[in-house]
C-alpha positions in Angstrom: 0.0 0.0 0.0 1.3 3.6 -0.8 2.5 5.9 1.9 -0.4 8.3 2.9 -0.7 11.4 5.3 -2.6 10.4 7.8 -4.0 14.0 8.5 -5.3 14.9 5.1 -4.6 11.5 3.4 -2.5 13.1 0.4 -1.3 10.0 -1.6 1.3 9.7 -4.4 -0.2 11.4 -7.9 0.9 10.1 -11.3 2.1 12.6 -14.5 4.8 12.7 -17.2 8.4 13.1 -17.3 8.7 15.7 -20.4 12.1 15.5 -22.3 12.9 18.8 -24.1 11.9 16.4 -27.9 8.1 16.4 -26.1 8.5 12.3 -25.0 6.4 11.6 -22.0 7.1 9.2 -19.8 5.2 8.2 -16.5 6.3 9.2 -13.3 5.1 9.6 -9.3 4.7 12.6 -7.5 4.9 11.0 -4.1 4.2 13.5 -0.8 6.5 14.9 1.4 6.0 12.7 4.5 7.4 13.0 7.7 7.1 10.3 10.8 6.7 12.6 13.9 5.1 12.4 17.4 1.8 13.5 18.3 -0.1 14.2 21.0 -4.3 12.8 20.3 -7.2 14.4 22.0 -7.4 11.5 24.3 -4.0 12.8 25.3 -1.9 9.5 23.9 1.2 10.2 22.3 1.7 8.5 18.9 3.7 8.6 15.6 2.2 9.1 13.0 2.9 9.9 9.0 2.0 13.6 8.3 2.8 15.6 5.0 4.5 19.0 5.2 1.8 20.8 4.5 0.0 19.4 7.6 2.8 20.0 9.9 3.6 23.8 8.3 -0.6 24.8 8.5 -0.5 23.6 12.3 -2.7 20.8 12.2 -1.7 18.2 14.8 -0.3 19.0 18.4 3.2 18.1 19.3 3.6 16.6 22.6 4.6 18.2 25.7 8.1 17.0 27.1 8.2 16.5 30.9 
């Protein structure tokens, strides 16, 4: 199974390679994924996969160090 942010669930996207002669090949766009630590609302701490995107826009809590 592909890799998958498990925030928004981005997922690799398929296009061309273009060579300057116009072939097209296929290729993968595949998201930037990072595995970092999170803190759910039920205050567990897990690691998860998250895309850039997610992590930049502030969408999951890091956990608190004690």
């Amino acid at each position: 199974m592909a890799k998958q942010c498990s925030v928004c669930g981005k997922k690799p996207m398929v296009g061309f390679h273009i060579s300057h002669a116009n072939n097209k090949t296929k290729r993968r766009f595949k998201p930037n994924l990072q595995r970092v630590k999170t803190q759910l609302p039920s205050g567990q701490v897990k690691r998860i996969d998250v895309c850039t995107r997610c992590l930049r826009s502030g969408e999951i809590v890091k956990p608190v160090i004690a």
